[in-house]
C-alpha positions in Angstrom: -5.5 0.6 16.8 -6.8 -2.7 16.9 -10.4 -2.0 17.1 -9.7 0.1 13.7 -8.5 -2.6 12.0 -11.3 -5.3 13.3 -13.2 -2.3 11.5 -11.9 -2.3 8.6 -10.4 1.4 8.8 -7.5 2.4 7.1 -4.6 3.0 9.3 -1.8 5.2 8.9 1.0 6.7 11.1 4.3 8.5 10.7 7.5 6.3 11.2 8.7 8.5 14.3 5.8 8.0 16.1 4.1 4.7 15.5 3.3 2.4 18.4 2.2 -0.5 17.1 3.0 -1.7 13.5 1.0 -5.2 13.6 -1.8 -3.6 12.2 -0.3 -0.9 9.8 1.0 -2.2 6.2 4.5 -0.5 5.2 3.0 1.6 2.6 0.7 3.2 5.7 4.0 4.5 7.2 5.2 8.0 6.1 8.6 9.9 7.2 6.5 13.2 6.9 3.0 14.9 6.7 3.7 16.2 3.1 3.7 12.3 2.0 0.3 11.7 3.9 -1.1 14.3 2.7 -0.4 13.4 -0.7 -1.6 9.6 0.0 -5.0 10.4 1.4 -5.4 13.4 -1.8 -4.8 10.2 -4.1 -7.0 8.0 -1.9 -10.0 10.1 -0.5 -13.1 9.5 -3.0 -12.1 6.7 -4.3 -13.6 3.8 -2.7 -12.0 1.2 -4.5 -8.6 2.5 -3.7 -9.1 2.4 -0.4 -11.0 -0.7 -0.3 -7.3 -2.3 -1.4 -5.7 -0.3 0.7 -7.7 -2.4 3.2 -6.6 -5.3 2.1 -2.8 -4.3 1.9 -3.5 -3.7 5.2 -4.8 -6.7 6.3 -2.2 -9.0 4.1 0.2 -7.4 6.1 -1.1 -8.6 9.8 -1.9 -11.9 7.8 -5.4 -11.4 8.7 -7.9 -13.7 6.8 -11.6 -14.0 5.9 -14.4 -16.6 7.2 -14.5 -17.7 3.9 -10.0 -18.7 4.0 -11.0 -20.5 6.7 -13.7 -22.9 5.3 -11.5 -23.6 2.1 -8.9 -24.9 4.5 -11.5 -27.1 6.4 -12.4 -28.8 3.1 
């Protein structure tokens, strides 16, 4: 799972079954296929929408950019 997040690719999972929820934003975790399913039909084609599903993802394992990081060491 980690390696899919250093690369950037969406991660979901299903509440029951998730292992490790550091890299997985809340909204990425469904109770059942049927509300999966109906993300990724809303998602899939849409690069922008997943492009902030991205970041949702990464907001929520506080994950930040090169660029955070030389604002902070101005």
């Amino acid at each position: 799972m980690k390696q899919a997040f250093l690369h950037d690719q969406l991660i979901l999972g299903f509440r029951q079954t998730l292992h490790n929820r550091a890299f997985v934003a809340q909204e990425h975790v469904f109770e059942d296929h049927e509300a999966m399913i109906g993300f990724l039909n809303r998602v899939m084609g849409h690069e922008e929408l997943i492009r902030g599903q991205i970041d949702l993802q990464k907001k929520a394992a506080m994950s930040e950019d090169a660029a955070a990081y030389a604002d902070l060491l101005k």
